[in-house]
N, C-alpha and C positions, 0 to 999 in steps of 0.2 A: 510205776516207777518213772521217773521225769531224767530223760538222758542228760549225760552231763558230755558240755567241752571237751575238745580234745586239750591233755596236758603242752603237747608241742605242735609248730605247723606240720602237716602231711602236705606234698602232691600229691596226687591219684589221678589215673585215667579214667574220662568220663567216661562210665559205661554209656553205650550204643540207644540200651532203652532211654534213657537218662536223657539225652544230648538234647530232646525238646522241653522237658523242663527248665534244662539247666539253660541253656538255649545259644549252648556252645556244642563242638566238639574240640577232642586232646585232650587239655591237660585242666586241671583244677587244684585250686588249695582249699585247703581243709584248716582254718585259721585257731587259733588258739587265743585266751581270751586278752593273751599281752599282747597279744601280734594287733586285736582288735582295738584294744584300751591306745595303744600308740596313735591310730589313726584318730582316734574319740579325742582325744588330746589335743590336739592340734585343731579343732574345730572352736574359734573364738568366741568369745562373747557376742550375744546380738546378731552369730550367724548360728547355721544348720545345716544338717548333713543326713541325705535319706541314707537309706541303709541298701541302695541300689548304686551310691555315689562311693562309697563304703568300699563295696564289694567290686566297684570298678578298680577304685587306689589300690587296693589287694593284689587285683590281678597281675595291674601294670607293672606293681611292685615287682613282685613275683615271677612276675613274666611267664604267667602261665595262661588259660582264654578264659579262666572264668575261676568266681569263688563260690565256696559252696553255700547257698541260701540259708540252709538251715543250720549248716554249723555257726555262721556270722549269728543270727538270730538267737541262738546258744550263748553265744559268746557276749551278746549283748546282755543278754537277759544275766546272765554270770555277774558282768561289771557291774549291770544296774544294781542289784543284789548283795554287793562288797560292801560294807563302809569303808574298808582298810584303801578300797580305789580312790577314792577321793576324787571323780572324776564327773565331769557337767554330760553325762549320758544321757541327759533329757534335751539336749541339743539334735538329738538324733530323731527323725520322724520317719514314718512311713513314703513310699516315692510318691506317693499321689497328696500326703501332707496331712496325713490323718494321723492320730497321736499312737501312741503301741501300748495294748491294754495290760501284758507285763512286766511293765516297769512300776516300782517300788508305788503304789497305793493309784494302780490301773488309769486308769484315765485320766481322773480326775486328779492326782496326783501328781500325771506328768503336764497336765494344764497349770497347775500351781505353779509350777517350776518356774515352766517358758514365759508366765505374765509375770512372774516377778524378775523378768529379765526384760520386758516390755511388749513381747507378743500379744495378738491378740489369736483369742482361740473361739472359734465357734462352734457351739453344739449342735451335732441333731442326730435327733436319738438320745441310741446309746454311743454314737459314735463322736466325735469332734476333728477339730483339723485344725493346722494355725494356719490363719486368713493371710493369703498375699505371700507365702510361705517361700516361692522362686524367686524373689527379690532378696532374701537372704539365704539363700543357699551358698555355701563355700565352696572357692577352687581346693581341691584336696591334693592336687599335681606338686 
């Protein structure tokens, strides 16, 4: 069974164990997949947005010290997954610039995207990344 999205945002207190994962303590949201598709939106053409830049806008948003990782990654994964989103969610990359292997036809798929928006992407492996990837990273502020 593959958890799904929460339907609305939550706060919740980080739990104790939690607070180095998370690598906050207080407060945290729990994002929903509109609250995420807004930020995905706003990310232009020809730029990019890791899913750590993501979950900063979130926070700030929010005002709360941290977003939850794996709900965000949910949430992404949801939008990628919509056709009804109509939204450029392959502008989204991992924070070190490696591509995210579940979005709609895995790697190779979300490398199609980003070149035919002019990226370049290099493989190796099984992995790839888009080259030079912090020179178009977007302010999300």
């Amino acid at each position: 069974m593959v958890a799904q999205p929460l339907a609305k945002d939550e706060i919740v207190p980080i739990e104790k164990h939690r607070e180095k994962a998370i690598g906050a303590s207080g407060r945290m949201l729990l994002p929903s997949p509109k609250t995420v598709a807004k930020v995905v939106a706003k990310i232009p053409r020809r730029q990019l947005a890791t899913i750590d830049l993501i979950r900063k806008n979130l926070a700030q948003q929010f005002k709360v010290d941290a977003t939850c990782p794996f709900n965000t990654k949910l949430c992404l994964r949801a939008i990628s997954n919509d056709p009804a989103a109509k939204l450029a969610y392959w502008r989204v990359i991992r924070d070190n610039g490696d591509l995210i292997k579940y979005f709609p036809g895995g790697i190779a798929g979300h490398a199609k995207l980003l070149k035919q928006e002019g990226f370049s992407v290099e493989k190796k492996g099984e992995m790839a990344k888009v080259k030079d990837f912090r020179t178009s990273l977007v302010s999300l502020n």
